[in-house]
C-alpha positions in Angstrom: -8.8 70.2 43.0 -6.7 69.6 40.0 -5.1 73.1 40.6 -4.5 73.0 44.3 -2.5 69.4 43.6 0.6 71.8 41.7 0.5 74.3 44.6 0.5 72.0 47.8 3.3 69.9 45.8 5.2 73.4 45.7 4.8 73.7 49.3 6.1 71.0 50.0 9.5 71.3 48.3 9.8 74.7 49.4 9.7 73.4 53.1 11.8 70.4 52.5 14.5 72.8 51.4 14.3 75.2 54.4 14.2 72.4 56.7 17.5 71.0 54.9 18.7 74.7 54.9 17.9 75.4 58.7 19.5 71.8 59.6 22.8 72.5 57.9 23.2 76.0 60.1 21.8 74.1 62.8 24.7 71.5 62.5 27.1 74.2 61.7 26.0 76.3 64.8 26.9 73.1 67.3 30.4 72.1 65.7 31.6 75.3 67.0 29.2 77.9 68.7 30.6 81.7 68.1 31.5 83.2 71.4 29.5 85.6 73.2 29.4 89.0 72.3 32.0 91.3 74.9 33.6 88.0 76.1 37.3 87.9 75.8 39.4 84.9 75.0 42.2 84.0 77.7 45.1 82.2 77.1 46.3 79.2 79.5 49.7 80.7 80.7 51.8 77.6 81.9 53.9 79.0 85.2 57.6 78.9 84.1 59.7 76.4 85.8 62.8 77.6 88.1 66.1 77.7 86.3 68.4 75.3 87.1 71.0 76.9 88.9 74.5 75.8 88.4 75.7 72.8 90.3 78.6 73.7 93.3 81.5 72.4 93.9 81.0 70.0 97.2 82.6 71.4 100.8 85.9 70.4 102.0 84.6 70.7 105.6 81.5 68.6 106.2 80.4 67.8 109.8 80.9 64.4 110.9 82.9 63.6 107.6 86.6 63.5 107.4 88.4 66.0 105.4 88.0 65.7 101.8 90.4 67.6 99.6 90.3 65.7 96.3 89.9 67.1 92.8 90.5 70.5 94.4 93.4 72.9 92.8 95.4 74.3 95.6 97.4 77.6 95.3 99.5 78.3 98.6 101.5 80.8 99.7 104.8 79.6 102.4 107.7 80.5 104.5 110.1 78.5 105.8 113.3 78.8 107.9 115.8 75.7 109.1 118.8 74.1 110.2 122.2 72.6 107.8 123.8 69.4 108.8 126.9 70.8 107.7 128.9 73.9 107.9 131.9 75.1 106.3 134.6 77.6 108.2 135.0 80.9 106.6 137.1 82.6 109.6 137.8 83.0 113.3 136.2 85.6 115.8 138.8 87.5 118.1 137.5 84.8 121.0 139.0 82.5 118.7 135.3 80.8 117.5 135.4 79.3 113.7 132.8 81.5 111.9 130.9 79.1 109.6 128.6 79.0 106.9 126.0 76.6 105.7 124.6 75.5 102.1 121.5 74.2 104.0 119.0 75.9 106.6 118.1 79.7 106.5 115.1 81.7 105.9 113.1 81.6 102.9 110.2 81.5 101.1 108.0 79.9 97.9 104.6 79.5 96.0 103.1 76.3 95.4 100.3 74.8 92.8 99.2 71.2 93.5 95.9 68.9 93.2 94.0 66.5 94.9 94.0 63.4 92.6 92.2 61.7 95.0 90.6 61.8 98.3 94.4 59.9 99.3 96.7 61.3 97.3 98.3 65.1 96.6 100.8 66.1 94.0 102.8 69.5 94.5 104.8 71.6 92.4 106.8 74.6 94.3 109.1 77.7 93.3 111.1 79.1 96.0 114.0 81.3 97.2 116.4 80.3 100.2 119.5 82.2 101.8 121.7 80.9 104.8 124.1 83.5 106.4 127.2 83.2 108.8 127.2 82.1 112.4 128.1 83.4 114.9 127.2 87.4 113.9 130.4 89.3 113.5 130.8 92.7 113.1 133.2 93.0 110.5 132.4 90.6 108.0 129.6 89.5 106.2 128.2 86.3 104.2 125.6 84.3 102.8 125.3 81.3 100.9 121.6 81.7 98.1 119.3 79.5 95.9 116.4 78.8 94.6 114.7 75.8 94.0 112.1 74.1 92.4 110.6 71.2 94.1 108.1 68.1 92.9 106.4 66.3 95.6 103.8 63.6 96.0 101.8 63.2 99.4 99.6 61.0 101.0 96.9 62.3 102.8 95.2 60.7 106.3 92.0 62.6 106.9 91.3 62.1 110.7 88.8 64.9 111.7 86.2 66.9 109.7 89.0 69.5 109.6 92.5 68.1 109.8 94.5 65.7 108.2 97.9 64.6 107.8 100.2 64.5 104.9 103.2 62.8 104.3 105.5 63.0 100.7 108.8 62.2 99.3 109.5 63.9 96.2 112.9 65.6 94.0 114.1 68.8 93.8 115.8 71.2 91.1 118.2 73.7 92.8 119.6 76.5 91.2 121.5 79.1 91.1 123.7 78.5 94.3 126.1 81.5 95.2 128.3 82.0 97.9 128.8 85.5 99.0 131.7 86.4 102.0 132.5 89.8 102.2 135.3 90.7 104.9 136.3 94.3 106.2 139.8 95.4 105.6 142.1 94.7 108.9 140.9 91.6 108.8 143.2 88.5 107.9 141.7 87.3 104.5 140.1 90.5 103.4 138.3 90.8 100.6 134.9 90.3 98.5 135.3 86.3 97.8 132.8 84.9 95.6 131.6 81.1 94.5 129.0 80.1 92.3 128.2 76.9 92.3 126.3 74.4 89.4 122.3 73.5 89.5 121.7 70.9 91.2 119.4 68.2 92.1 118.1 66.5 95.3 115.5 64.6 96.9 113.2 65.6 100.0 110.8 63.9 102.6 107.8 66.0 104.0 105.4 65.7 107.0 102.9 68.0 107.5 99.2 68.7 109.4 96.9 70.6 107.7 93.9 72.6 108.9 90.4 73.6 107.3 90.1 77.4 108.8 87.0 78.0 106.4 85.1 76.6 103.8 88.7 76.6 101.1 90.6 78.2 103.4 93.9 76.1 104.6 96.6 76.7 107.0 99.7 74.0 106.7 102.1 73.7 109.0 105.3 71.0 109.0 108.5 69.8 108.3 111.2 69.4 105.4 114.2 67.1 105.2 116.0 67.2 102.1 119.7 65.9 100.3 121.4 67.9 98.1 125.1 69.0 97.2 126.7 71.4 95.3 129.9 71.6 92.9 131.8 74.8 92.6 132.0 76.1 89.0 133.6 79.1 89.8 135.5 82.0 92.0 136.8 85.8 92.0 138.1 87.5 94.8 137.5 91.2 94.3 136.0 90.3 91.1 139.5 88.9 89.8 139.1 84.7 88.9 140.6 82.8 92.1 141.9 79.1 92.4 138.8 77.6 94.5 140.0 76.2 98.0 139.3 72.6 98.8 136.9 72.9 101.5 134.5 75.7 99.0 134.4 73.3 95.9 131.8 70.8 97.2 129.1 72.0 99.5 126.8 69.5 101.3 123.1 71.2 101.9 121.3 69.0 103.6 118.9 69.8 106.3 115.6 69.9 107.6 112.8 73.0 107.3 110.4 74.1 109.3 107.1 75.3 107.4 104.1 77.2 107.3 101.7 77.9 104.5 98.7 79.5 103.5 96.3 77.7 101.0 93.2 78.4 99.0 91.5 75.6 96.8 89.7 75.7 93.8 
Protein backbone atom coordinates (compact mmCIF):
# COMPACT_ATOMS: atom_id res chain seq x y z
CA UNK A 1 0.00 0.00 0.00
CA UNK A 2 2.75 2.32 1.05
CA UNK A 3 4.15 2.02 -2.63
CA UNK A 4 0.93 2.48 -4.59
CA UNK A 5 0.34 5.93 -2.40
CA UNK A 6 3.74 7.56 -4.59
CA UNK A 7 2.32 6.26 -7.90
CA UNK A 8 -1.59 7.24 -7.70
CA UNK A 9 -0.19 10.75 -6.33
CA UNK A 10 1.82 10.78 -9.72
CA UNK A 11 -1.23 10.12 -11.59
CA UNK A 12 -2.83 12.51 -10.36
CA UNK A 13 -0.56 15.42 -11.19
CA UNK A 14 0.06 14.10 -14.50
CA UNK A 15 -3.74 14.43 -15.27
CA UNK A 16 -4.13 17.75 -13.56
CA UNK A 17 -1.54 18.97 -16.03
CA UNK A 18 -3.12 17.57 -19.24
CA UNK A 19 -6.38 18.68 -18.17
CA UNK A 20 -4.81 22.39 -17.66
CA UNK A 21 -2.95 21.71 -21.01
CA UNK A 22 -6.13 20.48 -23.03
CA UNK A 23 -8.16 23.60 -21.40
CA UNK A 24 -5.71 26.17 -22.56
CA UNK A 25 -6.00 24.80 -26.40
CA UNK A 26 -9.43 24.35 -25.74
CA UNK A 27 -9.83 28.18 -24.85
CA UNK A 28 -7.43 29.04 -27.56
CA UNK A 29 -9.41 26.97 -30.20
CA UNK A 30 -12.84 29.14 -29.37
CA UNK A 31 -11.22 32.73 -29.28
CA UNK A 32 -10.62 32.26 -32.89
CA UNK A 33 -11.46 28.85 -34.64
CA UNK A 34 -8.96 28.32 -37.88
CA UNK A 35 -10.98 28.36 -41.01
CA UNK A 36 -11.77 25.36 -42.85
CA UNK A 37 -9.52 23.67 -44.90
CA UNK A 38 -10.26 24.76 -49.08
CA UNK A 39 -12.47 27.74 -47.82
CA UNK A 40 -11.49 31.03 -49.18
CA UNK A 41 -11.74 34.33 -47.40
CA UNK A 42 -13.96 37.13 -49.20
CA UNK A 43 -13.69 40.61 -48.81
CA UNK A 44 -16.84 42.86 -48.24
CA UNK A 45 -16.55 45.17 -51.39
CA UNK A 46 -18.60 48.40 -50.50
CA UNK A 47 -20.41 49.46 -54.14
CA UNK A 48 -18.79 52.83 -55.14
CA UNK A 49 -21.01 55.78 -54.95
CA UNK A 50 -21.87 57.83 -58.24
CA UNK A 51 -19.59 60.83 -58.92
CA UNK A 52 -20.86 63.94 -58.40
CA UNK A 53 -21.24 65.42 -61.64
CA UNK A 54 -20.56 69.00 -62.06
CA UNK A 55 -23.35 71.40 -61.19
CA UNK A 56 -25.01 73.37 -64.61
CA UNK A 57 -25.55 76.57 -65.14
CA UNK A 58 -29.61 77.09 -64.72
CA UNK A 59 -31.75 77.65 -68.22
CA UNK A 60 -32.64 80.98 -69.44
CA UNK A 61 -35.89 79.56 -70.87
CA UNK A 62 -37.98 77.79 -68.21
CA UNK A 63 -41.64 77.07 -68.95
CA UNK A 64 -44.12 79.01 -67.14
CA UNK A 65 -41.14 81.35 -65.78
CA UNK A 66 -40.28 84.65 -67.18
CA UNK A 67 -37.06 85.11 -68.87
CA UNK A 68 -34.18 85.05 -66.67
CA UNK A 69 -30.94 86.40 -68.09
CA UNK A 70 -28.92 87.38 -65.00
CA UNK A 71 -25.36 86.50 -64.11
CA UNK A 72 -25.04 85.35 -67.75
CA UNK A 73 -22.00 86.90 -70.02
CA UNK A 74 -23.43 87.81 -73.31
CA UNK A 75 -21.35 88.11 -76.54
CA UNK A 76 -23.45 89.51 -79.65
CA UNK A 77 -22.83 90.00 -82.90
CA UNK A 78 -25.13 93.41 -84.76
CA UNK A 79 -25.99 95.47 -87.67
CA UNK A 80 -27.56 98.46 -87.83
CA UNK A 81 -28.61 101.01 -90.41
CA UNK A 82 -30.56 104.60 -89.69
CA UNK A 83 -31.56 108.01 -90.34
CA UNK A 84 -29.56 111.80 -89.50
CA UNK A 85 -31.56 114.61 -88.18
CA UNK A 86 -29.37 116.82 -90.03
CA UNK A 87 -27.75 117.11 -93.36
CA UNK A 88 -25.22 119.27 -94.80
CA UNK A 89 -25.21 120.37 -98.76
CA UNK A 90 -22.30 119.25 -100.61
CA UNK A 91 -23.67 120.22 -104.27
CA UNK A 92 -26.58 120.42 -106.69
CA UNK A 93 -27.84 117.76 -109.23
CA UNK A 94 -28.56 119.05 -112.91
CA UNK A 95 -32.51 119.00 -111.67
CA UNK A 96 -31.23 121.50 -109.52
CA UNK A 97 -31.72 119.14 -106.05
CA UNK A 98 -29.09 120.01 -103.07
CA UNK A 99 -27.01 116.82 -102.81
CA UNK A 100 -26.42 116.40 -98.98
CA UNK A 101 -24.58 114.54 -96.60
CA UNK A 102 -25.23 113.34 -93.06
CA UNK A 103 -22.78 112.78 -89.90
CA UNK A 104 -25.67 110.56 -88.56
CA UNK A 105 -27.61 107.49 -89.98
CA UNK A 106 -26.03 104.88 -92.41
CA UNK A 107 -25.19 101.34 -92.36
CA UNK A 108 -22.98 99.69 -90.02
CA UNK A 109 -22.09 97.36 -87.80
CA UNK A 110 -20.46 96.30 -84.09
CA UNK A 111 -19.57 93.48 -81.41
CA UNK A 112 -20.84 93.74 -78.05
CA UNK A 113 -19.82 92.10 -74.48
CA UNK A 114 -22.27 92.80 -71.59
CA UNK A 115 -23.64 90.93 -68.28
CA UNK A 116 -26.61 90.28 -66.45
CA UNK A 117 -25.98 91.88 -62.96
CA UNK A 118 -29.23 90.94 -62.05
CA UNK A 119 -32.40 89.32 -63.11
CA UNK A 120 -33.33 93.55 -63.82
CA UNK A 121 -30.51 95.01 -64.79
CA UNK A 122 -27.84 94.64 -68.05
CA UNK A 123 -24.62 96.53 -68.65
CA UNK A 124 -23.21 96.66 -72.36
CA UNK A 125 -20.02 97.52 -73.72
CA UNK A 126 -19.96 97.88 -77.81
CA UNK A 127 -17.16 98.40 -80.64
CA UNK A 128 -18.55 99.42 -83.86
CA UNK A 129 -18.01 100.91 -87.38
CA UNK A 130 -20.58 103.41 -89.07
CA UNK A 131 -20.55 105.15 -92.63
CA UNK A 132 -23.30 107.64 -94.06
CA UNK A 133 -23.03 108.41 -97.86
CA UNK A 134 -24.71 111.20 -100.12
CA UNK A 135 -28.27 111.56 -101.08
CA UNK A 136 -29.65 111.67 -103.66
CA UNK A 137 -27.24 109.07 -105.84
CA UNK A 138 -25.38 111.02 -108.45
CA UNK A 139 -23.40 109.71 -110.97
CA UNK A 140 -20.56 111.85 -111.00
CA UNK A 141 -19.60 112.39 -107.57
CA UNK A 142 -19.10 110.53 -104.67
CA UNK A 143 -19.04 110.81 -100.68
CA UNK A 144 -19.23 109.48 -97.33
CA UNK A 145 -18.97 110.77 -94.05
CA UNK A 146 -17.07 107.45 -91.36
CA UNK A 147 -16.66 106.54 -87.63
CA UNK A 148 -16.34 104.35 -85.24
CA UNK A 149 -17.59 104.22 -81.94
CA UNK A 150 -17.45 102.80 -78.72
CA UNK A 151 -20.55 102.78 -76.75
CA UNK A 152 -21.35 102.05 -72.71
CA UNK A 153 -24.86 101.37 -71.93
CA UNK A 154 -26.92 100.32 -68.95
CA UNK A 155 -30.46 98.56 -69.51
CA UNK A 156 -33.32 97.54 -67.64
CA UNK A 157 -34.79 94.48 -68.39
CA UNK A 158 -38.94 93.59 -68.11
CA UNK A 159 -39.21 89.86 -68.51
CA UNK A 160 -42.85 89.29 -69.71
CA UNK A 161 -42.95 85.74 -71.25
CA UNK A 162 -40.83 82.62 -70.67
CA UNK A 163 -39.06 83.83 -73.87
CA UNK A 164 -39.12 87.57 -74.36
CA UNK A 165 -38.48 90.56 -72.62
CA UNK A 166 -37.92 94.10 -73.07
CA UNK A 167 -35.04 96.30 -72.52
CA UNK A 168 -34.65 99.75 -72.16
CA UNK A 169 -30.96 101.81 -71.50
CA UNK A 170 -29.44 105.16 -71.65
CA UNK A 171 -25.89 105.12 -71.70
CA UNK A 172 -22.54 107.38 -73.44
CA UNK A 173 -20.65 107.05 -76.22
CA UNK A 174 -16.90 107.52 -77.55
CA UNK A 175 -16.80 108.43 -81.27
CA UNK A 176 -13.84 108.39 -83.23
CA UNK A 177 -12.26 108.88 -85.91
CA UNK A 178 -14.78 110.93 -88.00
CA UNK A 179 -13.74 111.65 -91.70
CA UNK A 180 -15.51 113.17 -94.34
CA UNK A 181 -14.75 111.96 -97.81
CA UNK A 182 -16.42 113.94 -101.12
CA UNK A 183 -14.87 113.06 -104.19
CA UNK A 184 -16.30 115.01 -107.41
CA UNK A 185 -15.59 114.13 -111.22
CA UNK A 186 -13.89 116.78 -113.24
CA UNK A 187 -16.58 118.97 -115.30
CA UNK A 188 -18.13 119.38 -112.37
CA UNK A 189 -18.27 122.86 -110.56
CA UNK A 190 -16.23 122.26 -107.33
CA UNK A 191 -14.14 119.37 -108.59
CA UNK A 192 -11.89 117.77 -106.61
CA UNK A 193 -11.01 115.09 -103.76
CA UNK A 194 -12.09 117.31 -100.59
CA UNK A 195 -11.32 115.85 -97.37
CA UNK A 196 -12.29 116.70 -93.48
CA UNK A 197 -11.34 114.92 -90.43
CA UNK A 198 -12.91 115.71 -87.68
CA UNK A 199 -11.87 115.39 -83.54
CA UNK A 200 -13.20 112.28 -81.24
CA UNK A 201 -16.01 112.83 -79.79
CA UNK A 202 -18.39 112.06 -77.21
CA UNK A 203 -22.16 111.57 -76.94
CA UNK A 204 -24.99 110.10 -75.22
CA UNK A 205 -27.70 107.43 -76.44
CA UNK A 206 -31.17 106.05 -75.43
CA UNK A 207 -32.07 102.37 -76.44
CA UNK A 208 -35.26 100.22 -76.67
CA UNK A 209 -35.18 96.97 -77.60
CA UNK A 210 -37.22 93.24 -77.50
CA UNK A 211 -35.33 90.36 -77.06
CA UNK A 212 -36.12 86.81 -77.93
CA UNK A 213 -34.89 83.30 -76.38
CA UNK A 214 -34.55 81.17 -79.89
CA UNK A 215 -32.86 78.29 -77.88
CA UNK A 216 -31.52 77.34 -74.71
CA UNK A 217 -28.53 80.59 -74.93
CA UNK A 218 -29.39 81.48 -78.10
CA UNK A 219 -30.71 85.30 -78.48
CA UNK A 220 -32.02 87.34 -81.26
CA UNK A 221 -32.39 91.32 -80.33
CA UNK A 222 -34.01 93.48 -82.32
CA UNK A 223 -34.60 97.61 -81.63
CA UNK A 224 -33.99 100.97 -81.69
CA UNK A 225 -31.06 103.68 -81.21
CA UNK A 226 -31.31 107.43 -80.53
CA UNK A 227 -28.18 109.04 -79.90
CA UNK A 228 -26.56 113.02 -79.60
CA UNK A 229 -23.40 113.69 -80.79
CA UNK A 230 -21.37 116.47 -82.80
CA UNK A 231 -18.29 116.89 -84.35
CA UNK A 232 -15.50 119.64 -84.69
CA UNK A 233 -13.41 119.82 -87.78
CA UNK A 234 -9.69 119.58 -87.10
CA UNK A 235 -8.72 119.55 -90.45
CA UNK A 236 -8.91 119.82 -94.53
CA UNK A 237 -6.94 119.16 -97.94
CA UNK A 238 -8.42 119.42 -101.18
CA UNK A 239 -6.42 117.16 -103.54
CA UNK A 240 -4.28 116.42 -100.68
CA UNK A 241 -3.12 120.21 -100.41
CA UNK A 242 -4.32 121.82 -96.62
CA UNK A 243 -7.68 123.93 -97.36
CA UNK A 244 -9.33 126.77 -95.30
CA UNK A 245 -12.42 124.70 -93.82
CA UNK A 246 -15.88 126.21 -95.03
CA UNK A 247 -18.38 127.23 -92.33
CA UNK A 248 -21.08 124.88 -92.87
CA UNK A 249 -18.06 121.56 -92.79
CA UNK A 250 -16.43 122.73 -89.40
CA UNK A 251 -19.25 121.50 -87.01
CA UNK A 252 -21.21 118.53 -87.91
CA UNK A 253 -24.40 117.52 -85.89
CA UNK A 254 -24.86 113.45 -85.89
CA UNK A 255 -27.71 112.82 -84.27
CA UNK A 256 -30.16 110.26 -85.24
CA UNK A 257 -31.91 107.29 -84.50
CA UNK A 258 -30.76 103.28 -85.50
CA UNK A 259 -32.51 100.57 -86.30
CA UNK A 260 -30.92 97.27 -84.84
CA UNK A 261 -30.58 93.66 -84.93
CA UNK A 262 -28.30 91.35 -83.12
CA UNK A 263 -27.32 87.97 -82.53
CA UNK A 264 -26.41 86.82 -78.98
CA UNK A 265 -24.99 83.84 -77.20
CA UNK A 266 -24.66 83.80 -73.22
CA UNK A 267 -22.30 82.20 -71.09
Amino acid sequence: MKKRIPLVGTLVIVLSVFVTIGGGIALAQTAEPPAPAGKVEELSVQPSQPEAQPEQAAPVVKPGEPLNTANKLRLQLEGFFGYGFDSNKVGTTTEGNDVKISAGGGFGYGATIGYGLSRSVDIDGTLGFQVSGLYPYVKNADGYFARSLLLATVKYKIPFRENLQWKVGVGAGYYMGGKMDIEIDPGVPGAGHYIYDYQNATGIHATGELEIALQRNLMLAVGLKYYMVEYKVEKATQNGVPVTVPSEFRTLTGDGVDITVGIAVLF
